[in-house]
PDB file of the backbone (N, CA, C, O) and the ligand in Angstrom, with CONECT records:
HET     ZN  A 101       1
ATOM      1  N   UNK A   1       0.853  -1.190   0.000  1.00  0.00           N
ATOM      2  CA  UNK A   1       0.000   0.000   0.000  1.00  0.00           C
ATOM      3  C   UNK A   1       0.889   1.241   0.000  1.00  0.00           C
ATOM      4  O   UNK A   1       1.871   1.379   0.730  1.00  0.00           O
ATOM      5  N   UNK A   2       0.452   2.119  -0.883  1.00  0.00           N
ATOM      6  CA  UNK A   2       1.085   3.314  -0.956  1.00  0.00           C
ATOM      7  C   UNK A   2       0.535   4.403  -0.471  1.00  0.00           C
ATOM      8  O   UNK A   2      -0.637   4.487  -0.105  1.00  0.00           O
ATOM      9  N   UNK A   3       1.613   5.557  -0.441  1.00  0.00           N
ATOM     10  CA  UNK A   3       0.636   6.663   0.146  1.00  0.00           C
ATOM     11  C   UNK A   3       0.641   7.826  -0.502  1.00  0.00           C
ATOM     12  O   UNK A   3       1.752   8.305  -0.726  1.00  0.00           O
ATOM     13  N   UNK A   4      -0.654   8.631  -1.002  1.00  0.00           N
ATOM     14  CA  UNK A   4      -0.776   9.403  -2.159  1.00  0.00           C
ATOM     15  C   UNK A   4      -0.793  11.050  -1.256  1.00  0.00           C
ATOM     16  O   UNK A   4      -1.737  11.571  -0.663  1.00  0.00           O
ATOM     17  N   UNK A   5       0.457  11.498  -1.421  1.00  0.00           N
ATOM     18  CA  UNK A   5       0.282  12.869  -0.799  1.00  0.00           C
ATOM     19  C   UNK A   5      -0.160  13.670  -1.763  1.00  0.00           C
ATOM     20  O   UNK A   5       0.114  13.408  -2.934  1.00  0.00           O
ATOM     21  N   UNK A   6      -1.030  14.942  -1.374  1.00  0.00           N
ATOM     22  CA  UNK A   6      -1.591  15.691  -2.098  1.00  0.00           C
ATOM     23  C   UNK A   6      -1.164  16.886  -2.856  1.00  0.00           C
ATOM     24  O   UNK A   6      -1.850  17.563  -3.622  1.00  0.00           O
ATOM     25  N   UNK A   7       0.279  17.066  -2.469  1.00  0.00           N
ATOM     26  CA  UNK A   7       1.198  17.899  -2.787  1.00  0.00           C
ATOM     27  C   UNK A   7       2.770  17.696  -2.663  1.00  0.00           C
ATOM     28  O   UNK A   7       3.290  17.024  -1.773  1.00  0.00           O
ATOM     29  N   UNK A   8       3.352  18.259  -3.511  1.00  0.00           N
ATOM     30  CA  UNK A   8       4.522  17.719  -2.813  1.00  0.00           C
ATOM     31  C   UNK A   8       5.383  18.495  -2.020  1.00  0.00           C
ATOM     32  O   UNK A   8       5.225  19.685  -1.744  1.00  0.00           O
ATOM     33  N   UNK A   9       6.216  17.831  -1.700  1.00  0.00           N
ATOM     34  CA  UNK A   9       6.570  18.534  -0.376  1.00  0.00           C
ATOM     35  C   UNK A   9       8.124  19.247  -0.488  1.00  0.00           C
ATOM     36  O   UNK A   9       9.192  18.661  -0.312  1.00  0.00           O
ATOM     37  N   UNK A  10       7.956  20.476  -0.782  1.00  0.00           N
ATOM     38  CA  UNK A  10       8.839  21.600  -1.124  1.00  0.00           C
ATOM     39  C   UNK A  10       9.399  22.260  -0.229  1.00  0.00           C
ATOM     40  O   UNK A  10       8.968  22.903   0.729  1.00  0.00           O
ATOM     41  N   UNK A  11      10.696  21.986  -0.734  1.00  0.00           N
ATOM     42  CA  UNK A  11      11.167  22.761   0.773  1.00  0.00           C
ATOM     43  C   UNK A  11      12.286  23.466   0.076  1.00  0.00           C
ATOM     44  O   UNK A  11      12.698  23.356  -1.079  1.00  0.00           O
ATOM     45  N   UNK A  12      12.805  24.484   1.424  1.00  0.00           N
ATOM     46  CA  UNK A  12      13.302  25.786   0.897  1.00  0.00           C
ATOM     47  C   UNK A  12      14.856  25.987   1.760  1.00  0.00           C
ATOM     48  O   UNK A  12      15.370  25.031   2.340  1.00  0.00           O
ATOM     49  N   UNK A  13      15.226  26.793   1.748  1.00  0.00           N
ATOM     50  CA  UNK A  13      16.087  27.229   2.648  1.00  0.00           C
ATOM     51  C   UNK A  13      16.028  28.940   3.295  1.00  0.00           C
ATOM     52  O   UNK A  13      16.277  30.044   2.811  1.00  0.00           O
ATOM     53  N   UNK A  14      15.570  28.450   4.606  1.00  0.00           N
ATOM     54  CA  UNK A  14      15.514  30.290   5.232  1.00  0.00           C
ATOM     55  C   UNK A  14      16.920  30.772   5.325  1.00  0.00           C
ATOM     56  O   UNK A  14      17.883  30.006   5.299  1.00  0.00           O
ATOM     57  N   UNK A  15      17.007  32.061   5.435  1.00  0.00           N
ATOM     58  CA  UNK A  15      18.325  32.574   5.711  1.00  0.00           C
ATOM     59  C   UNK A  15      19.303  32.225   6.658  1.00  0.00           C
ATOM     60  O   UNK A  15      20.523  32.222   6.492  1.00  0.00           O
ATOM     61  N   UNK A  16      18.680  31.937   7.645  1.00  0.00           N
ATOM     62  CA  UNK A  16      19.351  31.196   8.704  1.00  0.00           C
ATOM     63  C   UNK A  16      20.462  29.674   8.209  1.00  0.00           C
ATOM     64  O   UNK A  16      21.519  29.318   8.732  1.00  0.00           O
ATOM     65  N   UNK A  17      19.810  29.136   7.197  1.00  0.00           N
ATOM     66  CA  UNK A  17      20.430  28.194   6.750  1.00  0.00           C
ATOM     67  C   UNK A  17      19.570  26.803   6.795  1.00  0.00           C
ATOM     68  O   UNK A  17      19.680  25.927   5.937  1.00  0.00           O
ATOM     69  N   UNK A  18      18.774  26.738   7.828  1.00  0.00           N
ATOM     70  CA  UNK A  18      17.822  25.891   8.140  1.00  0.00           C
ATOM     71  C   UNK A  18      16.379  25.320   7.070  1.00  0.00           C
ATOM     72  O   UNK A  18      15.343  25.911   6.762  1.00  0.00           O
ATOM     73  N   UNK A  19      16.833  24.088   6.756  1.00  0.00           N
ATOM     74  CA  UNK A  19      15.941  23.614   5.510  1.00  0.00           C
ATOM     75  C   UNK A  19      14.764  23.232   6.037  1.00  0.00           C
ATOM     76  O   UNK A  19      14.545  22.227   6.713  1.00  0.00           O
ATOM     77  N   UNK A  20      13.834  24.277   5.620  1.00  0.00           N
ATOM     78  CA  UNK A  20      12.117  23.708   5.869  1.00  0.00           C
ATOM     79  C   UNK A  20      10.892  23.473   5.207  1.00  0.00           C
ATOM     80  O   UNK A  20      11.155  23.700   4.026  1.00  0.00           O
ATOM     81  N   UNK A  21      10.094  23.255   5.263  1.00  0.00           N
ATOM     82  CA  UNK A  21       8.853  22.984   3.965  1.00  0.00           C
ATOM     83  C   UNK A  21       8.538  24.373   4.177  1.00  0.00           C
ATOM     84  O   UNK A  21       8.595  25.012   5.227  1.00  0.00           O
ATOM     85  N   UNK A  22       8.063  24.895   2.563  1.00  0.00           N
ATOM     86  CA  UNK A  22       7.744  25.735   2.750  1.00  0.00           C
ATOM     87  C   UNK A  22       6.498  27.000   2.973  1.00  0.00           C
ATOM     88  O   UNK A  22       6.350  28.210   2.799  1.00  0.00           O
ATOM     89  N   UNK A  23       5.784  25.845   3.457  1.00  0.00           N
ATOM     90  CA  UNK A  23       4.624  26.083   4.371  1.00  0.00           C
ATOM     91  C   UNK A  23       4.935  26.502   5.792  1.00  0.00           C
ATOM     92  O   UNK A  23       4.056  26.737   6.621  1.00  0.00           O
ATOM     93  N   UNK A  24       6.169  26.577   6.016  1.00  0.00           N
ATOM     94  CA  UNK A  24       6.554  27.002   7.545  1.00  0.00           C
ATOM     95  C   UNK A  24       7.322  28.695   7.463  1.00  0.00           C
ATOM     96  O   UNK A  24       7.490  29.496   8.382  1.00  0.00           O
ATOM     97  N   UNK A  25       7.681  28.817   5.969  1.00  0.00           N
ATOM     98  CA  UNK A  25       8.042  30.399   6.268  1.00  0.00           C
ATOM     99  C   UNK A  25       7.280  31.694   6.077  1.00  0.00           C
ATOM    100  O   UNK A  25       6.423  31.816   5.201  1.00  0.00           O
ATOM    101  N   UNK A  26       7.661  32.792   7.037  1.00  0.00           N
ATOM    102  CA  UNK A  26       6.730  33.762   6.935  1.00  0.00           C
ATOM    103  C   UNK A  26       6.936  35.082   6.114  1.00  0.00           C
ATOM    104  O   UNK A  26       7.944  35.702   5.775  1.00  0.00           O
ATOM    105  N   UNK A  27       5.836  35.237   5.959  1.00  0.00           N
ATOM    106  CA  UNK A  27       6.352  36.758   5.117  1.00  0.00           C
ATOM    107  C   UNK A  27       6.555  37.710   5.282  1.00  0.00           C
ATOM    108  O   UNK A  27       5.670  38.512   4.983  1.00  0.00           O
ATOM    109  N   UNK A  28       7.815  38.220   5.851  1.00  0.00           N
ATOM    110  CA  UNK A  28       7.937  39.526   6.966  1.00  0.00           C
ATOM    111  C   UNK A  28       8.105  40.778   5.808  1.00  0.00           C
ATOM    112  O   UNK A  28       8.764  41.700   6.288  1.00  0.00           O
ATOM    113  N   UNK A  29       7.888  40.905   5.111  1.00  0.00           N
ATOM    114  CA  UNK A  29       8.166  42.236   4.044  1.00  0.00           C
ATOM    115  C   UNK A  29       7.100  43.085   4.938  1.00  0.00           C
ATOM    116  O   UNK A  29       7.610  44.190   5.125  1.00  0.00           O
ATOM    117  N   UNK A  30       5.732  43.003   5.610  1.00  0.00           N
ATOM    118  CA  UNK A  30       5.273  44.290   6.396  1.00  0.00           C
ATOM    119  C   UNK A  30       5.975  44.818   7.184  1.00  0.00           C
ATOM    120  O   UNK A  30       5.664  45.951   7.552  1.00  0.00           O
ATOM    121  N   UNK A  31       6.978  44.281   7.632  1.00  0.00           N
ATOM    122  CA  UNK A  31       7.806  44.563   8.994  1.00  0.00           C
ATOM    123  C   UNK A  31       8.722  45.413   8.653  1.00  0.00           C
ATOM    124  O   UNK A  31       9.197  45.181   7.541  1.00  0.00           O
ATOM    125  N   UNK A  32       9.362  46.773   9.475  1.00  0.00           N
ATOM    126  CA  UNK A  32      10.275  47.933   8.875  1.00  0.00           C
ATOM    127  C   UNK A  32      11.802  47.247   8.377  1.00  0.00           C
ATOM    128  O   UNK A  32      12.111  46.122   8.771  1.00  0.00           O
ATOM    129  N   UNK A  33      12.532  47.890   7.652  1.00  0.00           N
ATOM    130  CA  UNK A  33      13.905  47.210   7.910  1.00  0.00           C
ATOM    131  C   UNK A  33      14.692  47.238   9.182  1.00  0.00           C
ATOM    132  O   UNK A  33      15.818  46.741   9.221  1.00  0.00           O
ATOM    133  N   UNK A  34      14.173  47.766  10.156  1.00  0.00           N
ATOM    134  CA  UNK A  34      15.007  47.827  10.842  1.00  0.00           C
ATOM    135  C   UNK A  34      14.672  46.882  11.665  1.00  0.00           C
ATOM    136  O   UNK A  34      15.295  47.093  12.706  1.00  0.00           O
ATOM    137  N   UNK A  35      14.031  45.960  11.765  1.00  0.00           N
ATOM    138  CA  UNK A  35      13.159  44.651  12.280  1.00  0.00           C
ATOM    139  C   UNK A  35      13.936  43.769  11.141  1.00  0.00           C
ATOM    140  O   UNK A  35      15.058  43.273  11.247  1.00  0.00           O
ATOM    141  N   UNK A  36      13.400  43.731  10.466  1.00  0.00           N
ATOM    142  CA  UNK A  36      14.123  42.260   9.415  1.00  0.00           C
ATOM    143  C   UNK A  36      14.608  41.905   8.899  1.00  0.00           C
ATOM    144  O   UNK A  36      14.758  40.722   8.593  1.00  0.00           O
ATOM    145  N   UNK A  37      15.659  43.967   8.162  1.00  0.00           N
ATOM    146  CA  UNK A  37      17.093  43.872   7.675  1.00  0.00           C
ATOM    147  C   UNK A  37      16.683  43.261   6.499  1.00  0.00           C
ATOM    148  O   UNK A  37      15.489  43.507   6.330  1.00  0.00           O
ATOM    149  N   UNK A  38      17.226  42.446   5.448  1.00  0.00           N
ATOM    150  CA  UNK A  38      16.833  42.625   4.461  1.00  0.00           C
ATOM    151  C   UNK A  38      16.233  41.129   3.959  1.00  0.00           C
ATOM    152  O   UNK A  38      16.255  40.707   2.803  1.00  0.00           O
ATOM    153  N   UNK A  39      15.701  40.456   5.130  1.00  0.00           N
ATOM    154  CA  UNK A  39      15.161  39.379   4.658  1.00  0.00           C
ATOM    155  C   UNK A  39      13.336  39.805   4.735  1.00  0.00           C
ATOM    156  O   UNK A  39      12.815  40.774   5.288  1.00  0.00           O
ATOM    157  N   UNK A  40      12.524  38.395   3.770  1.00  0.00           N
ATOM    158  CA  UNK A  40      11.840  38.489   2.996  1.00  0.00           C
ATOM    159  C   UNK A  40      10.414  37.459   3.898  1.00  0.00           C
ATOM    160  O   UNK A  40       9.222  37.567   4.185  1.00  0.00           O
ATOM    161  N   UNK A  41      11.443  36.595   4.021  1.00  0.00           N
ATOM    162  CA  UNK A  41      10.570  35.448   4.313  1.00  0.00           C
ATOM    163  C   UNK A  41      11.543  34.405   5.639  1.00  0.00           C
ATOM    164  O   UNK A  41      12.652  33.941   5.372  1.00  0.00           O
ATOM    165  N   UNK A  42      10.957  34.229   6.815  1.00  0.00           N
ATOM    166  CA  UNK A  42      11.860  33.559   7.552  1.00  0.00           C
ATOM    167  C   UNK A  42      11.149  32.271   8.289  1.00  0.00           C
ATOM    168  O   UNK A  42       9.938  32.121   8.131  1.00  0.00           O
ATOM    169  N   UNK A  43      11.902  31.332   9.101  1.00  0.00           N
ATOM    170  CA  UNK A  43      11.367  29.931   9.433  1.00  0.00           C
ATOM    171  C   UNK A  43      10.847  30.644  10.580  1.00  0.00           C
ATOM    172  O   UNK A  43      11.015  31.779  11.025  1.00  0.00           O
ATOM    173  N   UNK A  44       9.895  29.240  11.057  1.00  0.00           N
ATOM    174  CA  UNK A  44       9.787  29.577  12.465  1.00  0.00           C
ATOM    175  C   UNK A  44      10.557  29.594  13.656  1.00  0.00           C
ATOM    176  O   UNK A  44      10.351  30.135  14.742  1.00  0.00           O
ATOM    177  N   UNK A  45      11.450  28.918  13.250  1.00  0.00           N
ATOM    178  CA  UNK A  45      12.804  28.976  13.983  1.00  0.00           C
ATOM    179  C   UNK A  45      13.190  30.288  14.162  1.00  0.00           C
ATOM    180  O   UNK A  45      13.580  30.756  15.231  1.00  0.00           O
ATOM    181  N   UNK A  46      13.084  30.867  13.146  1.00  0.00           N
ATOM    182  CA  UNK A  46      14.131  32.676  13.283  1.00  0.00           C
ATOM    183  C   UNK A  46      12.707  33.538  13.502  1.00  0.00           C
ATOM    184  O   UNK A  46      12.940  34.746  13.531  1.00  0.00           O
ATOM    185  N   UNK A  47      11.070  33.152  13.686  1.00  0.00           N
ATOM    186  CA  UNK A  47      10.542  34.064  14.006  1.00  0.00           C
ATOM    187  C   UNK A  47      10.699  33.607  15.667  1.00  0.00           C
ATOM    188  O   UNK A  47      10.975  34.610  16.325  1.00  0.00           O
ATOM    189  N   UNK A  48      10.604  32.430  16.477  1.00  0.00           N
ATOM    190  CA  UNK A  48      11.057  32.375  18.019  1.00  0.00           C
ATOM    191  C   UNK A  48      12.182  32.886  18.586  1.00  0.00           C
ATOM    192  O   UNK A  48      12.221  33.529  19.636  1.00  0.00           O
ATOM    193  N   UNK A  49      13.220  32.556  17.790  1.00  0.00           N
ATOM    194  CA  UNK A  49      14.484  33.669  18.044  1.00  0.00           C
ATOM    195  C   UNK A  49      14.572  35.145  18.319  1.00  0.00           C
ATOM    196  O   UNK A  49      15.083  35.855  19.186  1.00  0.00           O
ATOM    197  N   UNK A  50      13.680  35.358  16.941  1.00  0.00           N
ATOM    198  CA  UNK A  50      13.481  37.496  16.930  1.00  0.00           C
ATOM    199  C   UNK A  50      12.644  37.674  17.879  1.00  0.00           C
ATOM    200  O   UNK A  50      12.738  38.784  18.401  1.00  0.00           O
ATOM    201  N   UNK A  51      11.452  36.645  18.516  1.00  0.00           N
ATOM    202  CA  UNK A  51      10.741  37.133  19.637  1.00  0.00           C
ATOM    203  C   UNK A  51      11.192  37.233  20.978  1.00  0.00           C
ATOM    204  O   UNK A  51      10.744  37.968  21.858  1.00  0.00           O
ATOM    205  N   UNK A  52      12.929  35.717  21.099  1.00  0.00           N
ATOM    206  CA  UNK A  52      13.329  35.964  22.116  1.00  0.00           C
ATOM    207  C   UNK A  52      14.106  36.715  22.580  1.00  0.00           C
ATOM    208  O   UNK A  52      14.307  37.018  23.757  1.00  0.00           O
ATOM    209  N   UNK A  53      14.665  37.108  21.491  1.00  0.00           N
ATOM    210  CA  UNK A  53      15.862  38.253  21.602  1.00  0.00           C
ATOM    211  C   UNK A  53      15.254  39.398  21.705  1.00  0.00           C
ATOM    212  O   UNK A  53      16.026  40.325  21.948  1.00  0.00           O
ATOM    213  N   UNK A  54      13.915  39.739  21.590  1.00  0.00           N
ATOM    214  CA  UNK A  54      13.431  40.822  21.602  1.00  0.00           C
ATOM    215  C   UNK A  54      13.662  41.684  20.457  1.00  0.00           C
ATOM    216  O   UNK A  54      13.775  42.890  20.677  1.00  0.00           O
ATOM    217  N   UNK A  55      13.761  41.203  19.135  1.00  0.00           N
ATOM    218  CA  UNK A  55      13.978  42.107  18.354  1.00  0.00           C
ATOM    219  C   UNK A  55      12.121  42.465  17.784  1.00  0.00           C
ATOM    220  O   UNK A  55      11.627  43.486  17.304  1.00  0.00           O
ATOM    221  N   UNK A  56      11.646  41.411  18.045  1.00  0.00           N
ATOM    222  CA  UNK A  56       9.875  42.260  17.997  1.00  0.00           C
ATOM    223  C   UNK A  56       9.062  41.752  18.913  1.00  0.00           C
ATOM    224  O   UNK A  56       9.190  40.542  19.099  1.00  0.00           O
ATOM    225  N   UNK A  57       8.309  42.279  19.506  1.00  0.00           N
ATOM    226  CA  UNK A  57       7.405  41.250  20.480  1.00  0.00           C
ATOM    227  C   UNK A  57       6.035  40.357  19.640  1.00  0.00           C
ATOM    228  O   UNK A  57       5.518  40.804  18.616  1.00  0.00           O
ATOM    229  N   UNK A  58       5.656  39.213  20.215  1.00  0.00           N
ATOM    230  CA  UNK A  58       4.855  38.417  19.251  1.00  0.00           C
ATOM    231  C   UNK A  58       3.991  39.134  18.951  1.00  0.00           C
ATOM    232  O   UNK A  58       3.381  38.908  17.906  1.00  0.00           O
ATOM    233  N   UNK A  59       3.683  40.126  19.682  1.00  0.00           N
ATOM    234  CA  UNK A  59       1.844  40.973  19.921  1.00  0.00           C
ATOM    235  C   UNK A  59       2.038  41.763  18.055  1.00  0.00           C
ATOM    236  O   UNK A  59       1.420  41.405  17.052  1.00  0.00           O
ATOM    237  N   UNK A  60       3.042  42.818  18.156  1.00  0.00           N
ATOM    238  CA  UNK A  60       4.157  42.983  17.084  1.00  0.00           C
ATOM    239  C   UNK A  60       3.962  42.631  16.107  1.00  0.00           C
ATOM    240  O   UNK A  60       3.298  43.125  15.196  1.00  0.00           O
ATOM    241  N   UNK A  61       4.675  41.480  16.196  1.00  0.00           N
ATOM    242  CA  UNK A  61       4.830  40.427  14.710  1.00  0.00           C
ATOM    243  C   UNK A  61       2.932  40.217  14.173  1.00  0.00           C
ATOM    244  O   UNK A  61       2.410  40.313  13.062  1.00  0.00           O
ATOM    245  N   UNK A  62       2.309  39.889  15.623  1.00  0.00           N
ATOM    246  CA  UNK A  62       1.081  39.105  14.365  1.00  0.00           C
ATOM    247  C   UNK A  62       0.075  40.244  13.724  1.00  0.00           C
ATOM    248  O   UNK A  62      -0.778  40.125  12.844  1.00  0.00           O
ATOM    249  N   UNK A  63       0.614  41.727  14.713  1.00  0.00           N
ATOM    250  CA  UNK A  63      -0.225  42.989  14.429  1.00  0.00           C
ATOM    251  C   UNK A  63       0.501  43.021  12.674  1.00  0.00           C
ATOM    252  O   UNK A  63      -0.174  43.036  11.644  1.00  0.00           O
ATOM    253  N   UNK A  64       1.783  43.024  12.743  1.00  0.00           N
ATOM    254  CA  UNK A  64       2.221  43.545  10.906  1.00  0.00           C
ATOM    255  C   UNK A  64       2.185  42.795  10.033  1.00  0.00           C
ATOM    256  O   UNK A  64       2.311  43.128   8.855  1.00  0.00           O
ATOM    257  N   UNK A  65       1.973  41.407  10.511  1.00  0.00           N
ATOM    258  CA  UNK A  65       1.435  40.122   9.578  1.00  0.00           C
ATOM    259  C   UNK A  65      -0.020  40.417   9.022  1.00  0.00           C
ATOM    260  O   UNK A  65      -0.426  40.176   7.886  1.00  0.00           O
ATOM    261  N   UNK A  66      -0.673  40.957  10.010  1.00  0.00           N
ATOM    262  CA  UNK A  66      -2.431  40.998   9.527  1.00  0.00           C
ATOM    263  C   UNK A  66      -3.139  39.896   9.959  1.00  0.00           C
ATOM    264  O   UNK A  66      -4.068  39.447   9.287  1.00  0.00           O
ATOM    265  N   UNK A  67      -2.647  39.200  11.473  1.00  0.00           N
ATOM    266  CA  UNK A  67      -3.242  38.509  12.284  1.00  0.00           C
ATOM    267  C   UNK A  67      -4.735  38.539  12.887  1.00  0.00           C
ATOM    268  O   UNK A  67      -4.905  39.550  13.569  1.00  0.00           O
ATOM    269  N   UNK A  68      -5.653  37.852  12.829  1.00  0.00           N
ATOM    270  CA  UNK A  68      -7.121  38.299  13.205  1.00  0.00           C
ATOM    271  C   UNK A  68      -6.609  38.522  14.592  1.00  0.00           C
ATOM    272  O   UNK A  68      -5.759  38.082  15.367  1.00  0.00           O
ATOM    273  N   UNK A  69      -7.885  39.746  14.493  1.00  0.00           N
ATOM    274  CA  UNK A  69      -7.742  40.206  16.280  1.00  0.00           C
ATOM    275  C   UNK A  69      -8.068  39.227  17.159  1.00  0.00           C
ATOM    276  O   UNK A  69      -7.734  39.526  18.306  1.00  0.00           O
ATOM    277  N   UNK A  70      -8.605  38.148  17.054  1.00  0.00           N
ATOM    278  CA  UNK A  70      -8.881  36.979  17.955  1.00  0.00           C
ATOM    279  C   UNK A  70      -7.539  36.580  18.050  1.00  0.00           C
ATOM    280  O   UNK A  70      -7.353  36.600  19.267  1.00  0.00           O
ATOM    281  N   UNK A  71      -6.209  36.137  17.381  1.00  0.00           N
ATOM    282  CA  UNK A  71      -5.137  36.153  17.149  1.00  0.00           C
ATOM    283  C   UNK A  71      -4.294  37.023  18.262  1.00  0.00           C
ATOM    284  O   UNK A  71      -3.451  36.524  19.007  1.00  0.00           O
ATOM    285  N   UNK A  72      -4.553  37.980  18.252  1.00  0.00           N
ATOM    286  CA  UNK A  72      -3.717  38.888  18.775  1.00  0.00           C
ATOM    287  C   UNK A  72      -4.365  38.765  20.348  1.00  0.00           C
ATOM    288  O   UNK A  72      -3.447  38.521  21.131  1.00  0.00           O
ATOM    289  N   UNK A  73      -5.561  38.856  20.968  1.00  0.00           N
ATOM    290  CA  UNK A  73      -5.702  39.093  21.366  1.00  0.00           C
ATOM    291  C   UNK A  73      -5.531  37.829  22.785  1.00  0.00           C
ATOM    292  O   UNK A  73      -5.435  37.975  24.003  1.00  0.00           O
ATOM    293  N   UNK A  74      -5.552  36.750  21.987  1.00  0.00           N
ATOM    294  CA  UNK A  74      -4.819  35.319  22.372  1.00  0.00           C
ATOM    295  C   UNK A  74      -3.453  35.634  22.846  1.00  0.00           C
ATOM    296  O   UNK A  74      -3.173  35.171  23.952  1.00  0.00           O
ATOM    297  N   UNK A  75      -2.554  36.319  22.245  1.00  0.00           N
ATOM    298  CA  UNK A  75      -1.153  36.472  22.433  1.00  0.00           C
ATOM    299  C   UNK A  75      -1.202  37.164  23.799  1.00  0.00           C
ATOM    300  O   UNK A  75      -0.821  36.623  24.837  1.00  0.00           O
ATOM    301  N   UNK A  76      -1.749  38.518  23.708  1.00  0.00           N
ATOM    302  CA  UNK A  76      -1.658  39.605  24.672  1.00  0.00           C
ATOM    303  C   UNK A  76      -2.056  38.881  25.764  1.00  0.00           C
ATOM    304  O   UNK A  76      -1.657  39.528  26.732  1.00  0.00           O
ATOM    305  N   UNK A  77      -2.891  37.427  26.328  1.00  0.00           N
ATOM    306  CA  UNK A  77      -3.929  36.834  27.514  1.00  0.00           C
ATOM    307  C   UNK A  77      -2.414  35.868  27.449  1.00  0.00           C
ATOM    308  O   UNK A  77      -2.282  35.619  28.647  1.00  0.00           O
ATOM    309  N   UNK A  78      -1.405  35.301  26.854  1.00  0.00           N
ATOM    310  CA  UNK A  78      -0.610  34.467  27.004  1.00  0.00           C
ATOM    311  C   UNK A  78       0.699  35.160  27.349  1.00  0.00           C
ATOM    312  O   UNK A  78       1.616  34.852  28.110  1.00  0.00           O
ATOM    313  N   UNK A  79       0.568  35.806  26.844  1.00  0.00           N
ATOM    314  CA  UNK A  79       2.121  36.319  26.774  1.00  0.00           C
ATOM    315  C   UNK A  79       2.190  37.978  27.495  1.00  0.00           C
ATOM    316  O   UNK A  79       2.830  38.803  26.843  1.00  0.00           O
ATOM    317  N   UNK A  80       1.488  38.486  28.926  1.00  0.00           N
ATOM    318  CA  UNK A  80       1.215  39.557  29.323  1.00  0.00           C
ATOM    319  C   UNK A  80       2.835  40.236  29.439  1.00  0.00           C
ATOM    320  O   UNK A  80       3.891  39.672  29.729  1.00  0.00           O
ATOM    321  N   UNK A  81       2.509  41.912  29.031  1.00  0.00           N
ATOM    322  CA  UNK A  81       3.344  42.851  29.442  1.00  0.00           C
ATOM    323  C   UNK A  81       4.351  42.841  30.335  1.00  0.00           C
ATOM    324  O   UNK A  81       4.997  43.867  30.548  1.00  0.00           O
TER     325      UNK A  81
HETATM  326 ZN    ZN A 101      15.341  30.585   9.728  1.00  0.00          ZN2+
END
């Protein structure tokens, strides 16, 4: 028995170097340069990093993504001030 995936499974390389499908990278072009410098699209790996280092806070990131406010507002009840 075989198994019929519905797509195939494409994967990329984020800047970081880290090879992922590329259903896992994001599209930071809303974000200023001075947040993302001159990348485009990054893993989730380098968006947990930029949140831990504090280079954006998550609330941040999902406001310049265009995150539903149910979204955001999840973050702000998890992740308080
Ligand atoms: Zn990365």
């Amino acid at each position: 028995m075989s198994t019929q995936y519905l797509t195939e499974n494409r994967l990329v390389r984020c800047g970081c170097g880290r090879v992922t499908n590329v259903n896992m990278m994001l599209d930071v072009r809303a974000l200023p340069p001075a947040v993302r410098g001159n990348r485009e699209y990054i893993c989730d790996g380098c968006r947990e990093r930029w949140i831990r280092e504090g280079r954006i806070s998550r609330e941040a990131l999902y406001r310049a993504i265009g995150a539903p406010a149910e979204a955001i507002a999840r973050v702000r009840a998890l992740e308080p001030r």
